[in-house]
PAZAPA-4460 file (N, C-alpha, C; in steps of 0.05 Angstrom, whole numbers, plus 32768, in hexadecimal, padded with zeros to 4 digits):
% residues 146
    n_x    n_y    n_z   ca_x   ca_y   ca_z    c_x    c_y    c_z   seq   type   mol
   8BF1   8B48   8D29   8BF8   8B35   8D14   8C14   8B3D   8D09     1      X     A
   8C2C   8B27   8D16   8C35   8B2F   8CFD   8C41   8B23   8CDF     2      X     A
   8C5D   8B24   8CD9   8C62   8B1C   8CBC   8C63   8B04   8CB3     3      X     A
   8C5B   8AF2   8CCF   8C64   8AD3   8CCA   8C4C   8AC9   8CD8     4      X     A
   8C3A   8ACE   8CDF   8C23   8AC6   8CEC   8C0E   8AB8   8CD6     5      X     A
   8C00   8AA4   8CDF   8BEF   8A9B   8CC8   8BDC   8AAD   8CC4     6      X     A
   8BCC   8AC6   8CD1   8BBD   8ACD   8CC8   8BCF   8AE4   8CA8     7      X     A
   8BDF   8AF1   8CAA   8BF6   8AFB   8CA6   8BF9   8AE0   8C88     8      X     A
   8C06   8ACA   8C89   8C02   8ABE   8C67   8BEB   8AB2   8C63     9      X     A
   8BD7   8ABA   8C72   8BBF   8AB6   8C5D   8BB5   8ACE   8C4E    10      X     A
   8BB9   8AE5   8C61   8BB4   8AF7   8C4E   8BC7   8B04   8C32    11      X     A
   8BE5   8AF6   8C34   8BF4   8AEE   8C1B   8BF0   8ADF   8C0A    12      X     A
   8BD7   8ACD   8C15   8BC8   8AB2   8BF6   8BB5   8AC5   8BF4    13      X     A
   8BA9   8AD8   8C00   8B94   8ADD   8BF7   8B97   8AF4   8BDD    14      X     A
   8BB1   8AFD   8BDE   8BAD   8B1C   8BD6   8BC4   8AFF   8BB4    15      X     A
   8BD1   8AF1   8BC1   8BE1   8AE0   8BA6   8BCE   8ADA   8B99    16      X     A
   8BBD   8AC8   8B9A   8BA7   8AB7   8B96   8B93   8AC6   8B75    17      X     A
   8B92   8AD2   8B7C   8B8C   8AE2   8B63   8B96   8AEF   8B4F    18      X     A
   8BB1   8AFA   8B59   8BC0   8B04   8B44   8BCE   8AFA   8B38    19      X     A
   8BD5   8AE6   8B41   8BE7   8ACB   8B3C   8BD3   8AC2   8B23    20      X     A
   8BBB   8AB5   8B2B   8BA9   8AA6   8B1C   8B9F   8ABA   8B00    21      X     A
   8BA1   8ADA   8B05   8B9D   8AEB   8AF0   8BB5   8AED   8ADB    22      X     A
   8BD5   8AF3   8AEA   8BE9   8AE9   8AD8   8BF0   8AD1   8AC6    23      X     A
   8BE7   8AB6   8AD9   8BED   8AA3   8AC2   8BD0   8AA5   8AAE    24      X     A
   8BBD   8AAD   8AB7   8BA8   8AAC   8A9D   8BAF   8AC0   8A87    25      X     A
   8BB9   8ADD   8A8E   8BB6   8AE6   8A77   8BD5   8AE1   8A6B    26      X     A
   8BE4   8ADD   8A75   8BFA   8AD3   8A63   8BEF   8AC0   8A5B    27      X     A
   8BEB   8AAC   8A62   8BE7   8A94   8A51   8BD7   8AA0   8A32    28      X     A
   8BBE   8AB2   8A3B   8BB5   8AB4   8A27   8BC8   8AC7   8A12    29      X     A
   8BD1   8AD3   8A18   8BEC   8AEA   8A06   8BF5   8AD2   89F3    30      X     A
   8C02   8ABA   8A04   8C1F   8ABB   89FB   8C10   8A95   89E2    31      X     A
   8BFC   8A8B   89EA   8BF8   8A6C   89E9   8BF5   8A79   89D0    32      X     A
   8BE1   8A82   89BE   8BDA   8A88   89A6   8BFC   8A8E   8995    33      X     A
   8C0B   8A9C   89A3   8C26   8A93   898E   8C33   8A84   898C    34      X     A
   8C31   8A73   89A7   8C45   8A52   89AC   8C2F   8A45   8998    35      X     A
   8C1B   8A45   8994   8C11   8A33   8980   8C1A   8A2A   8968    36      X     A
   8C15   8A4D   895F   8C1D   8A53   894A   8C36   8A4D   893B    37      X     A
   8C50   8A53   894B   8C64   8A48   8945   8C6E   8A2E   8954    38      X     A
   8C5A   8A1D   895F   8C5D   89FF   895E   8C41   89ED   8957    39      X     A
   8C44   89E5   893B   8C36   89DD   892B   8C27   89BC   8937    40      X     A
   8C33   89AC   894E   8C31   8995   895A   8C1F   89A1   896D    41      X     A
   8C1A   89B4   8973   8C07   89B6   898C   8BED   89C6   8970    42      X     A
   8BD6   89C1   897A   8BBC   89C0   8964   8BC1   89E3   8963    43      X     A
   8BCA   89D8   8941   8BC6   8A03   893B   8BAD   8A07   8935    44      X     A
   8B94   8A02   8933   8B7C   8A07   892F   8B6C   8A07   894B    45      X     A
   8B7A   8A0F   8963   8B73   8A13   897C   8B5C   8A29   897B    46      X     A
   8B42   8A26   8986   8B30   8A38   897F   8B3A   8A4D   899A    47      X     A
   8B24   8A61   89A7   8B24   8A72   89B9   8B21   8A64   89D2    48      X     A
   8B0B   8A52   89D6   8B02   8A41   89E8   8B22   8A2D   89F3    49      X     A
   8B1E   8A22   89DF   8B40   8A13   89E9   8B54   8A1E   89F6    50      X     A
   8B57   8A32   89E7   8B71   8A43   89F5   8B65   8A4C   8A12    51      X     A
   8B4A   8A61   8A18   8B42   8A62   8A30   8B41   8A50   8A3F    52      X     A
   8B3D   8A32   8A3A   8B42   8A20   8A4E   8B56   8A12   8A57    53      X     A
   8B6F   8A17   8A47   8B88   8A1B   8A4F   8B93   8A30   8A61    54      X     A
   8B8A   8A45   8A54   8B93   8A61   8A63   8B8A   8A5D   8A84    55      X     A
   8B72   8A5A   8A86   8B66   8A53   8AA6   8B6F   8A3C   8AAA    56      X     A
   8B78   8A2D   8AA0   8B89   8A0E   8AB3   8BA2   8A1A   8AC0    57      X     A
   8BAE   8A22   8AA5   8BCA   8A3D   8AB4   8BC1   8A42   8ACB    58      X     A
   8BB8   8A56   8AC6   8BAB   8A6A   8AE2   8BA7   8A64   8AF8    59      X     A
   8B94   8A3E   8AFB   8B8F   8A3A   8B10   8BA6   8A31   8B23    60      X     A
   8BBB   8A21   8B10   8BD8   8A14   8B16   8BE2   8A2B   8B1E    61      X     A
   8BEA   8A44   8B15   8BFA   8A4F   8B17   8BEB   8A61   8B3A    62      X     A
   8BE3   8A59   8B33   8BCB   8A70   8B4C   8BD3   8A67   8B60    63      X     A
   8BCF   8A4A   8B61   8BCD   8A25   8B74   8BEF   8A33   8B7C    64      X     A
   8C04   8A2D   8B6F   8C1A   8A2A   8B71   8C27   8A43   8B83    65      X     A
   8C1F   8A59   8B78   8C29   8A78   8B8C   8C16   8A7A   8BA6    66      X     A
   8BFE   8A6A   8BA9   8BEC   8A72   8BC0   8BFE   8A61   8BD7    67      X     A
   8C05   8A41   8BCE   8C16   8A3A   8BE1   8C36   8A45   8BF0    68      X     A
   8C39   8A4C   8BD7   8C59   8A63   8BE1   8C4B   8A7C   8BF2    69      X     A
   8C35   8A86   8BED   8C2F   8AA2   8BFC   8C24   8A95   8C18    70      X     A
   8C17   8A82   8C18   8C0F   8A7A   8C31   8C26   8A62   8C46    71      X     A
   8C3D   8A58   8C38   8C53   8A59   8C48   8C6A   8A6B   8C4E    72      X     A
   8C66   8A81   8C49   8C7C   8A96   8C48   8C7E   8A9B   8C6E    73      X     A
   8C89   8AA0   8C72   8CB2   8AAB   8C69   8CB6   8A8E   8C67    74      X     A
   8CCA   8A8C   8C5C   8CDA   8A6A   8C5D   8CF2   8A69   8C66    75      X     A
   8CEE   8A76   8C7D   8CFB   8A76   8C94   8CF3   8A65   8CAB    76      X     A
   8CF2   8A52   8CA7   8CE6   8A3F   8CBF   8CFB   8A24   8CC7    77      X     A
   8CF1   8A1C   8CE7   8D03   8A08   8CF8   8CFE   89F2   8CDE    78      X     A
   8D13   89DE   8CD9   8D14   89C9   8CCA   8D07   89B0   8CD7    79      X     A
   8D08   89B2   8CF6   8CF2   8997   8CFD   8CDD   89A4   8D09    80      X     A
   8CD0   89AA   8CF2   8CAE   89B0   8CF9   8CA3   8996   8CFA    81      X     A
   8C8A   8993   8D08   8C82   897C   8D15   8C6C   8973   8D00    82      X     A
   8C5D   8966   8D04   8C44   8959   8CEA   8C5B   8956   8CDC    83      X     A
   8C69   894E   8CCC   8C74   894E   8CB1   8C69   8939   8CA3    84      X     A
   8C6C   8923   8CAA   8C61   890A   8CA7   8C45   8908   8C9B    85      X     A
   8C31   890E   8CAD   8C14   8915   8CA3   8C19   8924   8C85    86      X     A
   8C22   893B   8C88   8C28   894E   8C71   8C38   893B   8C53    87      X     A
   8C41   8931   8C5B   8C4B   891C   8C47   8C34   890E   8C34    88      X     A
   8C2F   8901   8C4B   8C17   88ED   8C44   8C05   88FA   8C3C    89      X     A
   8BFB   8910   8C42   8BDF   8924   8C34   8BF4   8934   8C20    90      X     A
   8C02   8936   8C14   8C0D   8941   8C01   8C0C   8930   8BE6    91      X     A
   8C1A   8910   8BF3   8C14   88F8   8BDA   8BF5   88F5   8BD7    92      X     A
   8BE8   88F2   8BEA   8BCB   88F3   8BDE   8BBE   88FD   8BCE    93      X     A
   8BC1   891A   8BD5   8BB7   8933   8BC2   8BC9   892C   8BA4    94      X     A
   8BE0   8926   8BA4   8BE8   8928   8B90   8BDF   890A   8B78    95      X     A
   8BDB   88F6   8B8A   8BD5   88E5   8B7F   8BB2   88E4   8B6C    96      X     A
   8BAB   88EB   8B7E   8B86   88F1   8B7C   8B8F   8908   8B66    97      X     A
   8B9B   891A   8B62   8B9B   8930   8B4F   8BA4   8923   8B3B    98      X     A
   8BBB   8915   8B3D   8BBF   8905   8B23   8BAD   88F8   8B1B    99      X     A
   8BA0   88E0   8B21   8B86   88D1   8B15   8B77   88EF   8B04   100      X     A
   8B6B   88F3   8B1B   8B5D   890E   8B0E   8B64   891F   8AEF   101      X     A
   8B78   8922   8AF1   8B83   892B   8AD6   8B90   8910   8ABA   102      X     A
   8B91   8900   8AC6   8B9C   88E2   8AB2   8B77   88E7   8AA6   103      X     A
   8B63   88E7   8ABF   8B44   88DC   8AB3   8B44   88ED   8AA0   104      X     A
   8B4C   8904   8A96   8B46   8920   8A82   8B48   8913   8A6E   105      X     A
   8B60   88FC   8A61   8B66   88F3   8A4D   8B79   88FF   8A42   106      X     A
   8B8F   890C   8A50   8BAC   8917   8A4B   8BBD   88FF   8A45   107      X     A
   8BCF   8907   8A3B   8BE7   88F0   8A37   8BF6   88E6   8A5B   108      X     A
   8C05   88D7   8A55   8C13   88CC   8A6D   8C2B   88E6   8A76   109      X     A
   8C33   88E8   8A61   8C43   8903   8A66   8C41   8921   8A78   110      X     A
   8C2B   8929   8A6B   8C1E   893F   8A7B   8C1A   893A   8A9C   111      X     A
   8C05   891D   8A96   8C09   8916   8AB6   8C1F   8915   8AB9   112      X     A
   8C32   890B   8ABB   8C4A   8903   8ACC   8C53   8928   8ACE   113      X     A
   8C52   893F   8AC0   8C55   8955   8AC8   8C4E   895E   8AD8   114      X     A
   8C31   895C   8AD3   8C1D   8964   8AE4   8C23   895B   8AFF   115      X     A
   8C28   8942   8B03   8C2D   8937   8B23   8C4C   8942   8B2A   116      X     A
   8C56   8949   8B1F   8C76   894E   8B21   8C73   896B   8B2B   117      X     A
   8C63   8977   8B1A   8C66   899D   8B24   8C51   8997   8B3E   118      X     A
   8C42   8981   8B44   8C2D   8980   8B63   8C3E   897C   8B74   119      X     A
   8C53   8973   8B69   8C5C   895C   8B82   8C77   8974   8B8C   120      X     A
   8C7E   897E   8B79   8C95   898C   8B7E   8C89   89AB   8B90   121      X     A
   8C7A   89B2   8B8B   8C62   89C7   8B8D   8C64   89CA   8BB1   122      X     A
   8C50   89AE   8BBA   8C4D   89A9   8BD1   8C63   89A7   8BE2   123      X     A
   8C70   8986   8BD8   8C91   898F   8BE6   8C9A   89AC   8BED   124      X     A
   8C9D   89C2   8BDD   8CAB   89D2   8BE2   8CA1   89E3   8BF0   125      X     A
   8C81   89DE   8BF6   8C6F   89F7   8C0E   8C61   89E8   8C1E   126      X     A
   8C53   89D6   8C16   8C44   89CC   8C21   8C55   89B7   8C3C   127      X     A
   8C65   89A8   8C33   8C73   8988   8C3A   8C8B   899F   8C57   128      X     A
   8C9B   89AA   8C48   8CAB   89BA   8C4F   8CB0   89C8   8C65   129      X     A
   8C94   89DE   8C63   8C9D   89ED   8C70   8C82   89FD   8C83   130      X     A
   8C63   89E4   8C84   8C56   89E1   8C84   8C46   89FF   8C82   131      X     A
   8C2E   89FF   8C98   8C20   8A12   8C95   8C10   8A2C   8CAB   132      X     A
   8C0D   8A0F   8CBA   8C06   8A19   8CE0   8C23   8A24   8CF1   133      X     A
   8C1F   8A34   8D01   8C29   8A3D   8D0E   8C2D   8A34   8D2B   134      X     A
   8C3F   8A29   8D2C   8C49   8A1B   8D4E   8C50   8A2C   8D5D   135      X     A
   8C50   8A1F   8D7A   8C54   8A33   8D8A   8C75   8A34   8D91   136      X     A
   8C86   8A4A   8D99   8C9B   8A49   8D89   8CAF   8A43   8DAC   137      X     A
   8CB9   8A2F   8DA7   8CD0   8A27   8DC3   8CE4   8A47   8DC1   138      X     A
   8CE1   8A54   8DE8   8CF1   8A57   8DEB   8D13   8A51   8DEB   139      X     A
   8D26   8A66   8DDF   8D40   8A5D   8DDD   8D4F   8A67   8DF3   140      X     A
   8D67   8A56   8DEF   8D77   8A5D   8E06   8D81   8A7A   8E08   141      X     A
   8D7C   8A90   8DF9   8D89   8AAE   8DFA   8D77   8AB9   8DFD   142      X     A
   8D61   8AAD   8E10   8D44   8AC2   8E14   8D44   8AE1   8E23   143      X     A
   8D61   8AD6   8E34   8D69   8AE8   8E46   8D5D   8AE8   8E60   144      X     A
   8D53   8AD5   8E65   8D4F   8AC3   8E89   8D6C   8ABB   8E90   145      X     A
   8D75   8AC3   8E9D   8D88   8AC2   8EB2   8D88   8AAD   8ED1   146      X     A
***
């Protein structure tokens, strides 16, 4: 196995995937209780519960977001990788279905439109990009066949 092999970045989501999702939780929890505090428009009577279910929304986004960078790594790759197209199309999907999904919570229009903005930008940049499978790689002309 080696540094660029899919077995190789999955075991980079696997080992991200958690620490990632443990960083944005407990920051979130450190830091949300003083952004409150000193911004009076977001509910300063935020109980414990609230903030923990903020803190784990963090976490899961933030988790979501580094697992796709660890499982496209190196980003070093040919620019006409093949599927792209499919990958498009299952990227607007997911993102679209996630939006509904989060509009149904009863968030403002705003948040969504974030929310779909950090999905959409997210994927593009690992998912859309620079996909995920491993092709089989064309011999080049400096193989040194003579």
């Amino acid at each position: 196995m080696n540094a660029v092999s899919l077995p190789a970045r999955i075991l980079y989501t696997a080992v991200a995937l958690p620490l990632a999702g443990a960083a944005g939780f407990y920051s979130c929890m450190l830091l949300l209780p003083e952004f409150t505090a000193s911004h009076p428009q977001i509910d300063p009577n935020m109980d414990g519960s609230g903030i923990f279910k903020i803190a784990i929304c963090v976490g899961g986004a933030f988790a979501f977001a580094v697992s796709l960078f660890a499982l496209t790594l190196p980003w070093i790759r040919h620019r006409k990788r093949g599927g792209r197209p499919w990958r498009i199309g299952f990227s607007c999907v997911v993102v679209v279905l996630a939006s509904l999904l989060f509009a149904d919570q009863g968030f403002k229009v705003a948040y969504d439109l974030v929310f779909a903005a950090w999905l959409t930008y997210t994927l593009a940049f690992t998912f859309v990009r620079y996909g995920v499978i491993d092709q089989a790689r064309r011999p080049s002309s400096s193989s040194g066949h003579y």
